[in-house]
C-alpha positions as CSV (number, residue, x, y, z in Angstrom):
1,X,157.5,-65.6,-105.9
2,X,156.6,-65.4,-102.3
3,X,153.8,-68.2,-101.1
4,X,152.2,-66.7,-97.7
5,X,150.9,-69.4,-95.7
6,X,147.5,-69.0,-94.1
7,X,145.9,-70.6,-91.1
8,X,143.4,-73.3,-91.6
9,X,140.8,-71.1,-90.0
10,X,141.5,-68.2,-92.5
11,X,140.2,-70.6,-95.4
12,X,136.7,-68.6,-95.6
13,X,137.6,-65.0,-93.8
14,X,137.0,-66.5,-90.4
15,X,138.6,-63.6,-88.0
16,X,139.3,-63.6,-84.4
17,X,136.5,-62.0,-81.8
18,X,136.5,-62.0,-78.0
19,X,132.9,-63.2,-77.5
20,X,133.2,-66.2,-80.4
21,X,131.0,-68.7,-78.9
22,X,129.7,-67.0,-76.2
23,X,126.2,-65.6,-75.4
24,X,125.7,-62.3,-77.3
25,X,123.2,-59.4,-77.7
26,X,122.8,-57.3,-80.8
27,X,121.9,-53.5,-79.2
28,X,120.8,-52.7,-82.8
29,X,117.6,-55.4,-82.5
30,X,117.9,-56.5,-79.0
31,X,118.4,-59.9,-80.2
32,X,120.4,-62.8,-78.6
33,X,122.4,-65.7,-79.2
34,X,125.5,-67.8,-79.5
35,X,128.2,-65.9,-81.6
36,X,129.1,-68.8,-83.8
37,X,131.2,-66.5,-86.0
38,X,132.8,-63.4,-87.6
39,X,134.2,-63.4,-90.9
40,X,135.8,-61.2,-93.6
41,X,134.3,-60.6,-96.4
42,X,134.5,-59.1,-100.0
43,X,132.0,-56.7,-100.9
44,X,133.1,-54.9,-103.8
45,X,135.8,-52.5,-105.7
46,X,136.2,-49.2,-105.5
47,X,138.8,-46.9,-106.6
48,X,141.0,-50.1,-108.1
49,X,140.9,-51.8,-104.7
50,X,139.1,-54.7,-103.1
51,X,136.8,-53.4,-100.4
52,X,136.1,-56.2,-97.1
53,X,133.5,-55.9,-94.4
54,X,133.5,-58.2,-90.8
55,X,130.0,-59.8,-90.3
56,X,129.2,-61.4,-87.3
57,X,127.2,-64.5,-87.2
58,X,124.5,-65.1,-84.6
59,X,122.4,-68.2,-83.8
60,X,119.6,-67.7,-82.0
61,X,117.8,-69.4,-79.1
62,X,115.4,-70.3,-82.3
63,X,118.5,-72.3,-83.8
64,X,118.4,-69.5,-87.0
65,X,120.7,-67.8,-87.7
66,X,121.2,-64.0,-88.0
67,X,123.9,-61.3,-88.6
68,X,125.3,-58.6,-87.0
69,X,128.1,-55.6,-87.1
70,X,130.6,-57.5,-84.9
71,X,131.8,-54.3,-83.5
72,X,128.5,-53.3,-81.9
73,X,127.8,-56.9,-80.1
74,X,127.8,-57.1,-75.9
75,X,128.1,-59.8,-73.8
76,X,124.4,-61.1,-72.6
């Protein structure tokens, strides 16, 4: 049996993003914040296989939180 070690950080899906904690705008809403964090997570089956999306986390100047497609965020 192989045992695959996993990072500390991997615990909950947390993935790597080049703006993490940095000052972000959604283009989708035009809103802004600190991008606090990105992770992976399971969404479903389909076909037999486990399906995963990224969703970016997002505090705002408010202090509440909102999400985002990681993939579509800018630097503000």
């Amino acid at each position: 049996m192989e045992v695959r070690e996993h990072r500390p950080d991997e615990a909950f899906g947390h993935t790597e993003h080049l703006l993490l904690h940095q000052q972000v705008r959604d283009p989708g809403t035009g809103r802004e914040g600190v991008l606090m964090a990105v992770l992976r997570e399971f969404v479903g089956t389909a076909a037999g296989r486990q399906v995963h999306t990224r969703t970016a986390y997002v505090r705002g100047a408010d202090g509440l939180e909102f999400t985002a497609a990681p993939d579509t965020l800018e630097r503000a």
